[in-house]
matplotlib code that plots the C-alpha trace (Angstrom):
import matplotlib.pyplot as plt

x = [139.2, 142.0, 142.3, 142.2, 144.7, 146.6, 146.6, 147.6, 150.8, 151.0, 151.2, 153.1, 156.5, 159.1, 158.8, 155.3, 155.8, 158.5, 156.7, 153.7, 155.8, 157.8, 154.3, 152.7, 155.7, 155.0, 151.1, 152.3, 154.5, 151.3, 150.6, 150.9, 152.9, 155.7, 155.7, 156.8, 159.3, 160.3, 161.1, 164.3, 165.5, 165.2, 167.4, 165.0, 162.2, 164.5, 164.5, 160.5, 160.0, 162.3, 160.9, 157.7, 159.3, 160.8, 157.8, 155.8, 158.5, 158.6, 154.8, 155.0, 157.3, 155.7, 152.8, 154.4, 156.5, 153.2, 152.4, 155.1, 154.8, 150.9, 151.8, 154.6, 152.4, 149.9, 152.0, 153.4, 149.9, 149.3, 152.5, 151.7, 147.7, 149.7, 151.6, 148.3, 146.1, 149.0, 150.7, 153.6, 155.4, 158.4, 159.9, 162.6, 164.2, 165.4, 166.2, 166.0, 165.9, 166.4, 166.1, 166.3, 163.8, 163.6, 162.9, 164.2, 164.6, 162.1, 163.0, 161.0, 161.4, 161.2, 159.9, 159.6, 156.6, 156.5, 154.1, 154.9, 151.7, 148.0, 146.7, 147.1, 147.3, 149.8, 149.1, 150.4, 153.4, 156.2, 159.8, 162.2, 165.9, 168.4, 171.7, 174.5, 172.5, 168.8, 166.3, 163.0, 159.5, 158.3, 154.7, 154.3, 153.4, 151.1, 152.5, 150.4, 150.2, 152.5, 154.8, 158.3, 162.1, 164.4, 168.2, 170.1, 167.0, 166.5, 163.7, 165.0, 162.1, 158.6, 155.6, 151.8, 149.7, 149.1, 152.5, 152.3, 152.7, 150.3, 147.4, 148.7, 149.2, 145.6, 144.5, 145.4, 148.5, 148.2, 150.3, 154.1, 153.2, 155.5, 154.0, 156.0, 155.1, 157.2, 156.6, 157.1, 158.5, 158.9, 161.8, 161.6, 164.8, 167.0, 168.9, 169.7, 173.2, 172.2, 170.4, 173.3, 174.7, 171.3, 170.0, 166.4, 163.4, 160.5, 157.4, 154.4, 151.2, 149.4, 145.4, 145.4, 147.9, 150.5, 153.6, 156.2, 160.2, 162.5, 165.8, 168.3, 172.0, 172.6, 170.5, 171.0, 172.3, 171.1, 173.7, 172.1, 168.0, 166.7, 163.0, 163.3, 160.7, 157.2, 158.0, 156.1, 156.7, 160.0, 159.2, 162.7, 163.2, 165.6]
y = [230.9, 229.4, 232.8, 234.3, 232.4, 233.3, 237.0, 236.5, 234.4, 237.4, 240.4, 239.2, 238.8, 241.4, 241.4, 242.6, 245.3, 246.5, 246.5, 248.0, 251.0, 251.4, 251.3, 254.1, 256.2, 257.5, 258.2, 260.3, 262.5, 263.7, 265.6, 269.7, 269.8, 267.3, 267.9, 271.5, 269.7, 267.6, 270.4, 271.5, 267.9, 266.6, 263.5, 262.0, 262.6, 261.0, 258.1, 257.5, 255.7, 253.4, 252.9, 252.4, 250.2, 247.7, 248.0, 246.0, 243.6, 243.0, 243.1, 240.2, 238.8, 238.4, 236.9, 234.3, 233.5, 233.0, 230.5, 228.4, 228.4, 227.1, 224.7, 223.2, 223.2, 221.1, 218.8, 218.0, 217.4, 215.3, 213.4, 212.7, 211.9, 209.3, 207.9, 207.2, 205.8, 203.5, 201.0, 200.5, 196.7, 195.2, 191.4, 190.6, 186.4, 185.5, 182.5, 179.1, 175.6, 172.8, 169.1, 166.3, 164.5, 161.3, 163.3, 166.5, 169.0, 171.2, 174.6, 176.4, 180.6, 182.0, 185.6, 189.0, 191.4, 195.3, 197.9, 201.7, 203.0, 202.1, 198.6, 195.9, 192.4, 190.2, 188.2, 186.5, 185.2, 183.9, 183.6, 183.4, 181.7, 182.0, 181.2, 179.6, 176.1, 177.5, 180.0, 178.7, 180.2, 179.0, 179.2, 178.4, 174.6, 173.9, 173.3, 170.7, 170.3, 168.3, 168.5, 167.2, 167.5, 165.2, 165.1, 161.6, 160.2, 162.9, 165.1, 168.6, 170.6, 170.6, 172.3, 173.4, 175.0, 178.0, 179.1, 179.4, 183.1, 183.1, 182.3, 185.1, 188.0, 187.6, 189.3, 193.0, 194.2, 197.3, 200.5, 200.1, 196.0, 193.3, 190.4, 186.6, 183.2, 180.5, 179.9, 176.2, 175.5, 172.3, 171.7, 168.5, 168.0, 169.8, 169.3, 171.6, 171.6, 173.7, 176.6, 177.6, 180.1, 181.2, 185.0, 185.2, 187.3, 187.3, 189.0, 190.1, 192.6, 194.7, 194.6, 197.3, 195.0, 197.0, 195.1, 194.5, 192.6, 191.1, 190.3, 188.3, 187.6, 184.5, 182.0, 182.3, 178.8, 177.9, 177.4, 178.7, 178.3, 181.2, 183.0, 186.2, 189.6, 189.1, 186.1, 182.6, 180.4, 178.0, 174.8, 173.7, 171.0, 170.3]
z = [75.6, 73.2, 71.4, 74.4, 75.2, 72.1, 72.3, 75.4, 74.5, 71.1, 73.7, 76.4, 74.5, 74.1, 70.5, 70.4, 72.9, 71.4, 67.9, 69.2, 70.8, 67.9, 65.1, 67.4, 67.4, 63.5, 64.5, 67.7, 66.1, 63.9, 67.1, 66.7, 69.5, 69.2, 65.4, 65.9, 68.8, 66.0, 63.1, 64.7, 64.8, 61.9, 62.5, 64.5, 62.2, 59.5, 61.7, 61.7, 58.8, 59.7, 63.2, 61.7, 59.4, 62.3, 64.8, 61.8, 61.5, 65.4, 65.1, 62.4, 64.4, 68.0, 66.0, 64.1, 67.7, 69.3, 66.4, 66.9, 70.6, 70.4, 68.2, 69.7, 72.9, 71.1, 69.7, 72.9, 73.8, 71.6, 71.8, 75.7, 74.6, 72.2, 75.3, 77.4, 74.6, 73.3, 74.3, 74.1, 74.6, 75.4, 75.6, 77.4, 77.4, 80.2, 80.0, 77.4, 78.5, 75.3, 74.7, 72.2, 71.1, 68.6, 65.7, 66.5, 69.6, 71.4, 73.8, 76.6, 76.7, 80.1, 78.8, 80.9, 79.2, 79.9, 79.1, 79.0, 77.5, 77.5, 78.8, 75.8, 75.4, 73.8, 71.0, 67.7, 69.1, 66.4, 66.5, 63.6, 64.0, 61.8, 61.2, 59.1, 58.6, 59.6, 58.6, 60.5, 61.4, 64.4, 66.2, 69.7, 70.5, 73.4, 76.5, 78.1, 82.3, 84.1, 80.6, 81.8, 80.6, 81.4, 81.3, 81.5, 82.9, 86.1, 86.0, 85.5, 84.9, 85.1, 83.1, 83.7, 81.4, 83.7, 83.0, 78.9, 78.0, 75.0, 78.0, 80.3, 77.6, 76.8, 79.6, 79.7, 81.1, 82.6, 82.0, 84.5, 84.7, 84.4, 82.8, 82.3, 81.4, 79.3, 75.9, 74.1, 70.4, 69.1, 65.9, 63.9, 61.5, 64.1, 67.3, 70.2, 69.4, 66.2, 68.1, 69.8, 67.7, 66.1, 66.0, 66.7, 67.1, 68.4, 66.8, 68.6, 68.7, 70.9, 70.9, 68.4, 65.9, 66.1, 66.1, 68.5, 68.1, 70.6, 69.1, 70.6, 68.9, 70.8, 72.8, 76.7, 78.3, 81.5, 83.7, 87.3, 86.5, 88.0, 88.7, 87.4, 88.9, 86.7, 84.7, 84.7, 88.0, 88.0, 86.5, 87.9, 89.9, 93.1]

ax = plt.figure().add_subplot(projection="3d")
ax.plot(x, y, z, "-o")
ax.set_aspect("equal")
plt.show()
């Protein structure tokens, strides 16, 4: 059926029609009749060769166009097979909430997943901040229930473990899904204050290990705590 298919593709362009025509020209002009025709003109018999000559070419031609055309056809195929059998991540922050502690600080990522391609899970989360005074490597901290920040003694936000990304990413998410959750680091040696003008990124994989970035040039202040579409429940309280 394929090279059915390809002859198919071969005949049905100009090029080939016109080659063929032109390659059965020489061959009919063998015939009695239209060679003694052809005697008395012998301009166009002159021109035979070269007809010959250029129905070959187009012949060569049509073929090698019919080539290209298959093969661009499967690579599309396969470029679409790769889109369904793949997946294909993305992070987005939407929002950071920070804190001191005695010996340091410690910061909450509200996180927004997407996948475009095949179902995956998340996994192997790290995040990297770096600026004029830090280079760290950070891996998540767990973010036990009921966990609690406070600012000037006033509850502010509240935690449960339900909402820790690393949990919810192991479970597949599915191709078009929007997927959130928080995610908890905790820095000894450094205050909040010193995050504020750090670059960071976020590194991730798919079930297949392929990996996965979210970059971010400055950390987003809170200033109006908000629940954004698919990521982990508010923790904020009134």
């Amino acid at each position: 059926m394929e090279f059915k298919d390809f002859l198919f593709a071969v005949f049905n362009t100009w090029t080939e029609r016109m080659g063929i025509i032109l390659t059965i020209i020489p061959f009919i002009e063998k015939i009695p009749r239209l060679r003694t025709w052809l005697q008395d003109k012998p301009l166009i018999e002159r021109f035979l060769p070269w007809l010959w000559k250029a129905g070959v070419v187009l012949l060569i031609w049509g073929f090698y166009a019919a080539w290209l055309e298959q093969r661009h056809s499967v690579l599309d195929a396969q470029e679409k097979l790769a889109e369904m059998t793949k997946p294909q991540l993305a992070a987005t922050l939407n929002q950071f909430i920070s804190g001191d502690t005695s010996d340091g600080c410690e910061f909450l990522m509200d996180l927004s997943i997407r996948n475009f391609g095949a179902p995956s899970i998340a996994y192997g989360w790290h995040l990297k901040l770096k600026s004029d005074s830090l280079d760290l490597d950070l891996m998540p901290t767990t973010m036990v229930e009921g966990f609690t920040m406070v600012d000037a003694g006033r509850p502010v936000a509240r935690f449960h473990g339900s909402f820790r990304l690393e949990e919810r990413a192991m479970k597949p998410i599915e191709r078009g899904q929007l997927m959130g959750g928080w995610l908890r680091f905790v820095i000894r040696g450094v205050k909040q204050a010193q995050l504020r003008d750090a670059q960071g990124t976020l590194f991730f994989n798919d079930v297949y290990d392929h990996a996965f970035t979210a970059e971010f040039n400055k950390l987003p202040e809170i200033r109006n705590p908000q629940v954004y579409p698919g990521s982990g429940d508010s923790p904020f309280m009134p």
